[in-house]
N, C-alpha and C positions, 0 to 999 in steps of 0.2 A: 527569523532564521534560528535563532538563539533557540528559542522555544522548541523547534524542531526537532535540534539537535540534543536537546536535553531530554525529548521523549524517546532519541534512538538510543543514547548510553546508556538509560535504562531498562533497554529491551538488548542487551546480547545476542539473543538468539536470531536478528534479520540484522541484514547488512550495514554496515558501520561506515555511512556515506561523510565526505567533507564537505565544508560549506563550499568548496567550487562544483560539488557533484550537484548541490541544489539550485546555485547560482546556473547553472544549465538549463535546470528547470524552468525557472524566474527567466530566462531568456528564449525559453521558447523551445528548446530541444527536446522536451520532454514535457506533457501531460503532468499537473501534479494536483490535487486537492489537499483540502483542510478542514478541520470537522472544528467549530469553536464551542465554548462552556457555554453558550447564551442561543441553543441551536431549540428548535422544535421539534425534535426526536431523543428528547432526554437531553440534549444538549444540540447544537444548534446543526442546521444538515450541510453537506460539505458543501465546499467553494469553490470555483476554478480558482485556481493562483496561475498569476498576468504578472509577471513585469515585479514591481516593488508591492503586489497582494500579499508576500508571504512576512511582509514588516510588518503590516497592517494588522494581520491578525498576532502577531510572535506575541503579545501577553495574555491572549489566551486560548492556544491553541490545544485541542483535547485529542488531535490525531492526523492525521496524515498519509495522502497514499500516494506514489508515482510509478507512471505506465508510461509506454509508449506503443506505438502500431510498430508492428515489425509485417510487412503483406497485407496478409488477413488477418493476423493474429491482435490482440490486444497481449500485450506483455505488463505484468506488473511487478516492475523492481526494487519497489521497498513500500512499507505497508507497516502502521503500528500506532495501537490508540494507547494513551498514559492509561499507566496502570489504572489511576481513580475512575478514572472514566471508562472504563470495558464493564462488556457487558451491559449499557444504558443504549446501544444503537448505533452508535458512533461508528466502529467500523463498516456495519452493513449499508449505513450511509453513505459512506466515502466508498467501498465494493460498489454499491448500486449506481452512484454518480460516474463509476468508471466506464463501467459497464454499459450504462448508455451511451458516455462521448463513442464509447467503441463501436457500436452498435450504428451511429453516426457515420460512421466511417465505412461500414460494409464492412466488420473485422467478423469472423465467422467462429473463433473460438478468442477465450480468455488462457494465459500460460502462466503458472510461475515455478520457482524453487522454493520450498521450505525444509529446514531445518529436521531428518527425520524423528529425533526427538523432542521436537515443537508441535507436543498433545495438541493444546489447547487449539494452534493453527489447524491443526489438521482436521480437528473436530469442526471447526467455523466454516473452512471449505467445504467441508462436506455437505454442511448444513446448505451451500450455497451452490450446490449443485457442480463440485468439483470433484473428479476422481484422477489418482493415482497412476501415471500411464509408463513411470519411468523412473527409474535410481541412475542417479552420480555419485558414483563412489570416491569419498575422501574430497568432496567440493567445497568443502568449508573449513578455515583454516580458528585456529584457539575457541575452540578446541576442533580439531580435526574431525568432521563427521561427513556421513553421505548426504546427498540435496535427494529430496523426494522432488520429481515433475509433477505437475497439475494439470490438468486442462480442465476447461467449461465451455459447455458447446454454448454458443451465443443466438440471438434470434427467436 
């Protein structure tokens, strides 16, 4: 968990969850993966995290992403690989891992919010066959900025 939480403090720009927000995860309310340094995709390909999976990996975790089904939809609400580690595969690892459990499910689109001055996201999206359907204005708080929506049709 530690691990986790050290790769969100240093990403500002996605949501700044507590360990009780993860501990949800670890319980089962929510969908979460884990990308490790020892993965075969540049670093190793994601995990489901079960229960006490997210201890097992905490000394060396390279990223992280957590969704959930809302209907049809796949939701993903927080999302972010260490710095060192981006750019080697890791995120589109843990994206693709998602996107299949979802796919599992019969979820017909993937959703999120990003940060609209978070280039680099928005670039990765793109590259992942997500496009821009909607603004929330002033949805993010320090510093105050608007959420861009995403969608990706799934299937």
């Amino acid at each position: 968990m530690e691990a986790i939480l050290a790769i969100q403090a240093a990403c500002p720009e996605i949501a700044q969850w507590t360990a009780w927000d993860y501990d949800r995860v670890a319980r089962g309310e929510m969908a979460g993966w884990v990308a490790t340094e020892n993965s075969n995709v540049g670093v190793d390909a994601a995990a489901a995290v079960a229960g006490a999976a997210v201890t097992e990996f905490a000394a060396e975790v390279a990223g992280f992403l957590v969704a959930r089904r809302l209907s049809s939809e796949l939701e993903i609400l927080n999302f972010a690989v260490e710095s060192e580690w981006r750019r080697c595969g890791i995120g589109a690892a843990l994206l693709t891992e998602a996107l299949q459990w979802a796919e599992t499910l019969q979820a017909t689109q993937a959703i999120l919010e990003v940060r609209a001055s978070n280039l680099a996201a928005l670039r990765f999206y793109e590259r992942h066959k997500f496009e821009v359907v909607g603004r929330r204005p002033r949805y993010y708080t320090a510093p105050v900025e608007d959420a861009l929506l995403l969608t990706a049709p799934l299937g």
